[in-house]
Every structure is written in structure tokens, then in C-alpha cells.
C-alpha positions, 0 to 999 in steps of 0.5 A, spaced: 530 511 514 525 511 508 523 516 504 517 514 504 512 509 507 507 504 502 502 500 506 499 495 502 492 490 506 489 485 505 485 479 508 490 476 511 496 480 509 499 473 506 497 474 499 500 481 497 507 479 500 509 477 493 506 483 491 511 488 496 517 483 493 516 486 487 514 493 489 520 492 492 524 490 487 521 496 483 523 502 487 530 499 488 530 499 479 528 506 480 533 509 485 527 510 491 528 508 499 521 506 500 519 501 506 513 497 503 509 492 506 504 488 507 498 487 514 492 484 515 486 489 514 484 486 521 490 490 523 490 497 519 488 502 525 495 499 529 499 500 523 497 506 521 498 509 528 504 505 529 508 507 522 504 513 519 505 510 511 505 515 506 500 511 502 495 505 503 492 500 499 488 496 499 488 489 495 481 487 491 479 482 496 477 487 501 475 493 497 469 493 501 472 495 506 474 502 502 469 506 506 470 504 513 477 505 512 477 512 508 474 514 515 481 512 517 486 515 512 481 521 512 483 523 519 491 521 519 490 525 513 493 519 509 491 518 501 487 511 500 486 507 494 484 499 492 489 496 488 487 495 481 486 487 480 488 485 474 495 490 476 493 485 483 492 478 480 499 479 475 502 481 481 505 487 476 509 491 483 512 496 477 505 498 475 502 497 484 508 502 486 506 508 480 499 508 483 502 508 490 507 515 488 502 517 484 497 518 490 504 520 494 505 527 489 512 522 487 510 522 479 
């Protein structure tokens, strides 16, 4: 089992899978056994229930979705925050999974 969980959204959950790879590949170079993946944010509430992640991020396409879904990560008391875009648009997983350990205590 995972030491920890990172959940990553975005419009359709199909855009940020090259992300999860590389996020993936980065924690694997560090030692680390994160479950990472993606969902569409249509799908956040069923994921957060189902797989209470330690962490959720948002991809920038749907940042403006920040505060109706902070309402839900505030009551699962589970950190939130919106992927960087330049981070996003590089697809750079080492940088996304330090912001995600970060919000999780992990640095």
C-alpha cells in the first residue's frame, strides 16, 4: 500500500496522465511509494471519498473551480492547490511532486 496518495484534476482527467507518469517517475527516483493519478473534476467528490488522498491538485484549466472544491477538501481536511502553469505546460513531474510533498509535510 502507498504511503501516500496524490490526486491530480483537470477537465477531463486526460491531459494531466503524462503529468501522473512523470510525477510518478519522480517519486520512484526518490525512494517514495506514492499512488498518483488523475480524475476528471467532474469526478472529484466520488474520488475524494473513495481514495481520501493526502493531496489534491488542480490543473490550471479548471483553477476556477479552486473554491468550490476548497469547500470539499476543507471538510476532508485534505491540503488543495492549483498546479503551477508553466510546471503544468512543461509537464516538469519532479517540480508538480514537490509542491504536492510540500502541502503533504513531506519536505
Amino acid at each position: 500500500m502507498a504511503e501516500k496518495t496524490i490526486m491530480l484534476a483537470c477537465a477531463a482527467g486526460m491531459s494531466t496522465s503524462l503529468l501522473v507518469s512523470k510525477m510518478q517517475n519522480a517519486a520512484k527516483a526518490e525512494g517514495k511509494d506514492y499512488k498518483i493519478f488523475a480524475t476528471a473534476a467532474s469526478g472529484i467528490q466520488d474520488e475524494l471519498d473513495k481514495d481520501h488522498p493526502d493531496v489534491l491538485m488542480l490543473g490550471p484549466q479548471v483553477q476556477y473551480m479552486k473554491d468550490s472544491v476548497q469547500k470539499m477538501t476543507d471538510a476532508a481536511g485534505i491540503p488543495l492547490a492549483v498546479i503551477n502553469m508553466q510546471d503544468y505546460g512543461m509537464m516538469n513531474g519532479e517540480k508538480v511532486l514537490h509542491t504536492a510533498m510540500e502541502l503533504m509535510g513531506e519536505k
